[in-house]
Phi, psi and omega in degrees: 000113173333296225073173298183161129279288211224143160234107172272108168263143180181172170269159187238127193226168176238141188226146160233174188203169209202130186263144164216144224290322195186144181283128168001170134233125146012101174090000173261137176245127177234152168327104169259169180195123173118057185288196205201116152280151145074018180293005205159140181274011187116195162248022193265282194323292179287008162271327163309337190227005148272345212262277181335294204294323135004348200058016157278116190300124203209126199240158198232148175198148209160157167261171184188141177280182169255095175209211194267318169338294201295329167306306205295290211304320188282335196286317171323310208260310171333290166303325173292356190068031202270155187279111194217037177291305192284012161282098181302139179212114193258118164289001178265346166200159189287165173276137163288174213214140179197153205235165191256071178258130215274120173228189181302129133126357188117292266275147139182155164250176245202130158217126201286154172261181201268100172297132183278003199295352184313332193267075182176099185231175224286327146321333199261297215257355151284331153299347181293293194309313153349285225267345184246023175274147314318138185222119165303302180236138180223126201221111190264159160213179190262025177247054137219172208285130163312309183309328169286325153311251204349296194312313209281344162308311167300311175288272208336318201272290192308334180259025165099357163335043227296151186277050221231105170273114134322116183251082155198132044261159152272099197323164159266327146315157190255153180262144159245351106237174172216092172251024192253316186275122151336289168217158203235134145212143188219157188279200201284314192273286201294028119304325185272338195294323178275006174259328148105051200215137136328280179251169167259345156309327215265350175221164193287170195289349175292298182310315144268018159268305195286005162297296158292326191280294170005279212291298187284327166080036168260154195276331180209131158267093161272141237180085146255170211227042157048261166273358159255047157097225169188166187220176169193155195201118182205115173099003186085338160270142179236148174214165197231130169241116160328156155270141226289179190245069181241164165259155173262123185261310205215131198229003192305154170076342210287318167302340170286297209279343197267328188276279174351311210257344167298284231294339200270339195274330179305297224276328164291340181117336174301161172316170162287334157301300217277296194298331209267350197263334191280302172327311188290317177286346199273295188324302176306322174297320181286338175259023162274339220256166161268134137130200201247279192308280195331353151241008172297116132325163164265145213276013188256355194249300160326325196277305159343296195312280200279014158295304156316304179295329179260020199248000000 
């Protein structure tokens, strides 16, 4: 039996997103303008459907309401060939919504919505994980109830599991280790939050990447940095990547895709290196493009590119 590549837990959500001239500050109001419905299912989903069109077998697990949201999003991960036995579908709560707001230059922030993933426990998504071995890989983020990610990392790592957290949103409970996690990654702002910094500037990414792998005891961190790249740090060696040399139109996704797209090169055998130079052009590629899923490629449209970008 093949088995799994990547077993995805994560929330399946409806996302709209709204361009505005400058991003808000507190007490400030501004124009949007060019909204957008229905662009993306969260982040369980689309990472989950970058990794499939990728050429990874990918299996999905997650609550949903029974609506119109919880269709698009399970029809989606489908058409992409994503396995979506382990989708749950609940009358008791609606699927959530979470909107995008957008300014010049890439810049934008997120605002998650209130996840029906609540409904949705630790009894539930280990037995899933059960029932879907053999698996390679297990890969979470923080738009379901923190306790719940821990647990199911912590079972995954017991059935032999490699391991990949997103830490965003960055929780508000405090952690105390993650020696559960494989890899870890977070952007440029929540690195420094777990880091306990303002900017992330203030001290060089060698220095906070091997700071979070410390403090938390995970095996390798990644820590991209948006328009300067990505770093990475596992073993006491750390490396840096330039960003890919693109113009950017749209950056809605590219951090889903750039983990996504490490996580399918780890399941081919490359290095954590290897994986972050194949990831960055995949990321860069992705902010020529508009929307988040629309922009993920197939891994027969893609690979010519960065064979080329990488040589």
């Amino acid at each position: 039996m093949r088995g799994f590549d990547v077993v995805v837990l994560n929330n399946l959500g409806g996302g709209q997103s709204v361009h505005v001239s400058n991003l808000p500050i507190p007490g400030e109001s501004v124009k949007g303008h060019d909204w957008q419905y229905n662009i993306d299912a969260g982040k369980g989903p689309n990472s989950a459907i970058c990794m499939s069109r990728l050429g990874a077998r990918v299996a999905f697990i997650g609550k949903a309401g029974a609506d119109e949201a919880g269709d698009r999003g399970e029809n989606w991960m489908r058409q992409a060939g994503v396995d979506t036995t382990g989708l749950l579908r609940t009358k008791q709560a609606r699927t959530g919504q979470g909107v995008r707001i957008m300014a010049p230059g890439g810049r934008h922030m997120v605002i998650c919505g209130e996840s029906c993933s609540w409904a949705l426990s630790e009894t539930e998504v280990c037995r899933e994980l059960d029932r879907l071995q053999p698996a390679k890989y297990f890969f979470t983020g923080l738009e379901i109830r923190l306790e719940l990610a821990l647990v199911a990392l912590r079972y995954a790592k017991e059935l032999g599991m490699k391991t990949v957290l997103n830490l965003s949103p960055v929780p508000q409970t405090p952690i105390d280790t993650m020696d559960f996690v494989d890899y870890l990654a977070v952007n440029e702002v929540e690195g420094a939050q777990l880091a306990g910094l303002r900017d992330w500037r203030e001290i060089p990414a060698e220095e906070l990447t091997r700071q979070i792998s410390q403090k938390y005891q995970c095996g390798c961190v990644l820590l991209t940095l948006g328009a300067e790249g990505c770093a990475g740090f596992k073993d006491g060696r750390f490396w840096r990547i330039a960003k890919s040399d693109v113009t950017a139109i749209d950056t809605i996704g590219a951090g889903d895709g750039f983990l996504s797209a490490f996580t399918v090169n780890l399941t081919w055998g490359k290095t954590e290196e290897e994986a972050c130079r194949w990831a960055n052009e995949f990321a860069g590629y992705t902010t020529t493009q508009e929307g988040s899923i629309s922009s993920y490629p197939l891994l027969s449209e893609i690979q010519p590119y960065i064979k080329e970008r990488l040589q």
